[in-house]
C-alpha positions in Angstrom: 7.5 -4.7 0.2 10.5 -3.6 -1.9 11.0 -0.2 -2.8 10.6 -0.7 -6.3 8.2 -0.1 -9.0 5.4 -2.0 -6.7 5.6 0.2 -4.2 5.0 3.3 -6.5 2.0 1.8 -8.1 0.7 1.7 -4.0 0.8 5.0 -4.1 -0.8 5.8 -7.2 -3.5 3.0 -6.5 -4.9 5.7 -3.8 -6.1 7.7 -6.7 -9.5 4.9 -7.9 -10.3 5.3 -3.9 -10.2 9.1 -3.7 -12.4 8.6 -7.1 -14.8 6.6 -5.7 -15.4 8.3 -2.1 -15.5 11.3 -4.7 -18.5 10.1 -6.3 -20.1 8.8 -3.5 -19.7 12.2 -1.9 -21.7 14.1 -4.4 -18.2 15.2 -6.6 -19.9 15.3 -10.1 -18.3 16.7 -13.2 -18.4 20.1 -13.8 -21.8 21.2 -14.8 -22.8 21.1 -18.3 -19.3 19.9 -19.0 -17.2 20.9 -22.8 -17.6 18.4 -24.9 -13.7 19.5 -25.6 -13.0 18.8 -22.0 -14.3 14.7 -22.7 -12.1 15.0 -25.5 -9.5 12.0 -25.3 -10.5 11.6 -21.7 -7.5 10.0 -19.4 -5.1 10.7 -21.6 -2.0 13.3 -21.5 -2.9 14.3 -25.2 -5.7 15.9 -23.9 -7.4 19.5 -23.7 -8.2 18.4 -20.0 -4.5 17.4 -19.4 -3.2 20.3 -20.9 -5.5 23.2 -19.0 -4.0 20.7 -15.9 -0.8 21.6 -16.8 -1.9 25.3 -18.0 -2.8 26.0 -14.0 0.9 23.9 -13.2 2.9 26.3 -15.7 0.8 29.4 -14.8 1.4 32.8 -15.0 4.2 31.3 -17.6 3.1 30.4 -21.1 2.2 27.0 -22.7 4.7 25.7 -25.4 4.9 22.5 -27.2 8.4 22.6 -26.2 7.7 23.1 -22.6 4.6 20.5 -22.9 6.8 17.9 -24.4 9.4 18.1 -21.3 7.0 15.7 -19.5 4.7 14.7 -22.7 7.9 13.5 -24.3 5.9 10.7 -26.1 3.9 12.7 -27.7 4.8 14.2 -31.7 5.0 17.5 -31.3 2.3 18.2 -34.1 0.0 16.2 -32.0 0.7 19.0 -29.2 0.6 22.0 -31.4 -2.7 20.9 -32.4 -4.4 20.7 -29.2 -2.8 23.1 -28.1 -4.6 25.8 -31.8 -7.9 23.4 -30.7 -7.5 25.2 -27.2 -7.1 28.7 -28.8 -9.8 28.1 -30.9 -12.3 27.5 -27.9 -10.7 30.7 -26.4 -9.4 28.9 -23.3 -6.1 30.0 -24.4 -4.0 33.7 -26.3 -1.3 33.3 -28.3 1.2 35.7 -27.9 4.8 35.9 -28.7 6.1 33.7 -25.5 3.2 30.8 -26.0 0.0 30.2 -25.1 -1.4 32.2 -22.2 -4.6 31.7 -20.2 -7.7 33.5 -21.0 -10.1 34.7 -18.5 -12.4 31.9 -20.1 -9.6 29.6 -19.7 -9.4 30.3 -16.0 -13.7 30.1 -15.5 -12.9 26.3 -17.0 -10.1 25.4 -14.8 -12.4 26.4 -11.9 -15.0 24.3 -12.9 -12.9 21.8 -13.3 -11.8 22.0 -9.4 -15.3 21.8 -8.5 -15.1 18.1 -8.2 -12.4 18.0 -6.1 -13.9 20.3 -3.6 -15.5 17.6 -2.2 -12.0 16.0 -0.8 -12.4 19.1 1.9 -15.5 17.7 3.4 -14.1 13.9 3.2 -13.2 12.0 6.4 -10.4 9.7 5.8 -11.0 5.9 6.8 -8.1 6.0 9.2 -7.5 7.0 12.2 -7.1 10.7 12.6 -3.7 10.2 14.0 -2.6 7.7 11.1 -3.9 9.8 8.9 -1.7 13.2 10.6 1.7 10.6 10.2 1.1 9.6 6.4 0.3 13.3 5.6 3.7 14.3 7.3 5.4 11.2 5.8 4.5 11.7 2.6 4.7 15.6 2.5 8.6 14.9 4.0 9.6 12.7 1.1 8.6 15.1 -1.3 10.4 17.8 0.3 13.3 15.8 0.0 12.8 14.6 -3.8 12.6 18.1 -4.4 16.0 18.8 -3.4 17.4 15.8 -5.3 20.2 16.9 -7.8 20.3 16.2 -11.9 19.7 13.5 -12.5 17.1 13.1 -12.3 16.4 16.7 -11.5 13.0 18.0 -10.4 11.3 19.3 -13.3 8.3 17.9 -13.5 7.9 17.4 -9.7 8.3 21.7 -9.3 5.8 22.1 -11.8 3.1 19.9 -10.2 4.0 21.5 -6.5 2.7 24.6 -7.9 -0.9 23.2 -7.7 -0.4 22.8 -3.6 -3.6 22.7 -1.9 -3.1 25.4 1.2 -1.6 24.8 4.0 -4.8 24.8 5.7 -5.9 22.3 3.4 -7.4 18.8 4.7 -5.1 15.9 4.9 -7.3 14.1 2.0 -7.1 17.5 0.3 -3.1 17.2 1.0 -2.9 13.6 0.6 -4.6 13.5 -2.9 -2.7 16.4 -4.4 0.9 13.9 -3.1 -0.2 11.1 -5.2 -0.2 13.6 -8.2 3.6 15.0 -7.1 4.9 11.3 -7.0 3.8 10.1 -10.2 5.2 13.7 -11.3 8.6 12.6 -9.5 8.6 9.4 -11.3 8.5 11.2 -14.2 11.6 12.9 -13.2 13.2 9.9 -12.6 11.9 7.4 -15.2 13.3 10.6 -17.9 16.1 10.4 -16.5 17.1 7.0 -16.4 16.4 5.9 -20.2 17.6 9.7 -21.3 20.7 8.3 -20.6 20.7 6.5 -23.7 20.1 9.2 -26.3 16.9 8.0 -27.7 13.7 9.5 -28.6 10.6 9.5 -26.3 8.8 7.6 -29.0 11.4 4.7 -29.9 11.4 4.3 -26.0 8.0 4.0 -25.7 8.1 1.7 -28.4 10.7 -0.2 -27.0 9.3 -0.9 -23.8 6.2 -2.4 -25.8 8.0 -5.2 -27.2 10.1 -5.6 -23.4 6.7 -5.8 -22.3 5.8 -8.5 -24.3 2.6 -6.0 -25.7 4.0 -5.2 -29.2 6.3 -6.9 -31.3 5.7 -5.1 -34.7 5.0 -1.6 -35.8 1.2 -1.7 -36.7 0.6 -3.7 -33.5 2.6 -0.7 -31.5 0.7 2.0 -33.5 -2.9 0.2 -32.9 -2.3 1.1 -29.0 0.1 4.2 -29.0 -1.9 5.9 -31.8 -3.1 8.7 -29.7 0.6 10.1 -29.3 0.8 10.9 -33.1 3.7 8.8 -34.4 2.7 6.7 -37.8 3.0 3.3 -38.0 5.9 4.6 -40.3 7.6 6.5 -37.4 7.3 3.1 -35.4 8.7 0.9 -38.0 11.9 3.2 -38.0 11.7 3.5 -34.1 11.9 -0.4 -34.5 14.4 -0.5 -37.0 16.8 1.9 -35.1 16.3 -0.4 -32.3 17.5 -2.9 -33.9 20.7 -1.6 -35.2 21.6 -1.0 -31.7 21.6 -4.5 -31.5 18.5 -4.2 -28.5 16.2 -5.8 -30.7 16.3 -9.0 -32.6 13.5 -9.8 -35.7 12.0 -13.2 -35.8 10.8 -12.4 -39.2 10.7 -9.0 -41.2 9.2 -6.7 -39.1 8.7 -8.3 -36.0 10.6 -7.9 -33.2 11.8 -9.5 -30.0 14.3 -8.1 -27.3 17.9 -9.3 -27.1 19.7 -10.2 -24.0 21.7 -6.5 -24.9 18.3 -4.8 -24.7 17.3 -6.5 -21.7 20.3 -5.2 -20.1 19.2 -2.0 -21.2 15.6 -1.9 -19.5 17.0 -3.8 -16.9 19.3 -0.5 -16.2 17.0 1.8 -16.5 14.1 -0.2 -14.3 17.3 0.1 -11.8 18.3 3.8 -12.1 14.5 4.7 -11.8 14.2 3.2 -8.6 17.6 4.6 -7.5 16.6 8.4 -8.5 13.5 7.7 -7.2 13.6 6.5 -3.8 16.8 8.1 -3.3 14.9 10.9 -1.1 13.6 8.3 1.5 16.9 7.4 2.7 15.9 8.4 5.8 13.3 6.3 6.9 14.0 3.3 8.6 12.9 -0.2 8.1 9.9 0.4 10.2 8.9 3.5 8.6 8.8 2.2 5.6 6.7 -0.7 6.4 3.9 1.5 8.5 3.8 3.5 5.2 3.1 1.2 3.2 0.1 -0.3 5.6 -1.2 2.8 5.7 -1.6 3.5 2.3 -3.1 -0.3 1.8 -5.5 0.7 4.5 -6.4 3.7 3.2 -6.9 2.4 -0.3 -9.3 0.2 0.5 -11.1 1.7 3.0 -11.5 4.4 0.2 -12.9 1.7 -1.9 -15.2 -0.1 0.9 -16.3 2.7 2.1 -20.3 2.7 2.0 
């Protein structure tokens, strides 16, 4: 396998196993769970994202500022708003830096890591010693990404370390927080790579839609990104912007398709994301690279076989 976008979605394809052998293990939701906490379940715009990233930014303050870093698709009254829905539940002060974490706050996060307390009692469905090398593998090549200069920078990637299991920790305990860190690394690097181009998170988003071949028009854009915040308004002048930088063509008024000037522009970017991004594992060879990625197909679905 290449290292490419692929090979990424490997990695993050370990986190439906850890899921499963999660639920068959007894991990349930935390009891008597907030209904605030289901609120927009899965998504970034989320109070359950958000307290995620309250524990990441902690003891510094939330700020829709410092939220959209990483959240860059979503309007920044969309944040804001969770962010006084928060407050309003008393998970969360305001004071003059941002949004800090109550002590109520705190009691939720804790529930919330209830269900991943079961990852300590979990035996991985590889041999121990496999299991010792991808542990060490993967904990190397984020030890190197971190050190990686700007661009793409570490930002995100620094942030999510800070929710390191302990040293002491299992290797599924380990191995499940490292799945997190990478996606937080390809972050870094996918940021990076269209910021290039001086557009806005959401006329990127958008854009990639239509490259995608999932949205050629403003309301059919809006009907699947709605949960960001934009308008269908704020799409059609994405779209139109788009346009006038001659990446986008319309086939009739208000419907869009890419232009070979656009494709070279997510072509680039597809490129530079795998360049920051792999960048770090320059130092494993040919074979390394090839036992990790059997390992982490092995794992994967011995995760998701497992009886």
């Amino acid at each position: 396998m290449m290292l490419d976008a692929q090979f990424y979605n490997l990695i993050q394809s370990l986190w439906g196993g850890f899921a499963q052998a999660m639920r068959r293990h007894g991990a349930t939701p935390p009891s008597s769970p907030s209904v605030l906490l289901q609120l927009r379940g899965g998504l970034a715009e989320s109070p359950g994202w958000f307290m995620v990233q309250a524990a990441e930014f902690d003891p510094e303050p939330l700020t829709v500022a410092g939220l959209r870093v990483r959240d860059i698709y979503a309007a920044e009254r969309m944040v804001q708003a969770l962010l006084d829905l928060m407050l309003s539940e008393m998970w969360l002060d305001l004071t003059d830096e941002g949004y800090m974490l109550t002590e109520q706050g705190r009691e939720v996060l804790g529930r919330m890591g209830e269900r991943t307390a079961v990852l300590s009692q979990l035996t991985l469905p590889i041999a121990e010693r496999d299991a010792a090398w991808l542990e060490q593998t993967m904990r190397q090549l984020l030890e190197a990404s971190l050190q990686a200069d700007a661009p793409p920078g570490t930002w995100c990637l620094t942030h999510s370390r800070r929710r390191a299991p302990a040293d002491t920790a299992t290797n599924a305990e380990k191995i499940f927080q490292y799945v997190a860190d990478f996606n937080a690394f390809r972050d870094d690097a996918h940021m990076a790579a269209w910021g290039g181009y001086e557009v806005m998170g959401y006329a990127w988003e958008a854009f990639a839609l239509v490259c995608g071949g999932k949205g050629k028009t403003a309301v059919s854009i809006h009907q699947q990104i709605a949960y960001r915040g934009y308008t269908r308004d704020e799409y059609a002048h994405a779209l139109a912007q788009l346009h006038a930088r001659g990446w986008l063509e319309q086939e009739r008024p208000g419907s869009y398709f890419v232009t070979p000037a656009g494709q070279a522009v997510w072509d680039d970017v597809e490129h530079l994301t795998n360049s920051y991004f792999y960048k770090p594992w320059q130092t494993l060879s040919e074979k390394e690279i090839a036992k990790l990625e059997t390992l982490l197909t092995q794992l994967r679905d011995g995760l998701l076989a497992e009886q």
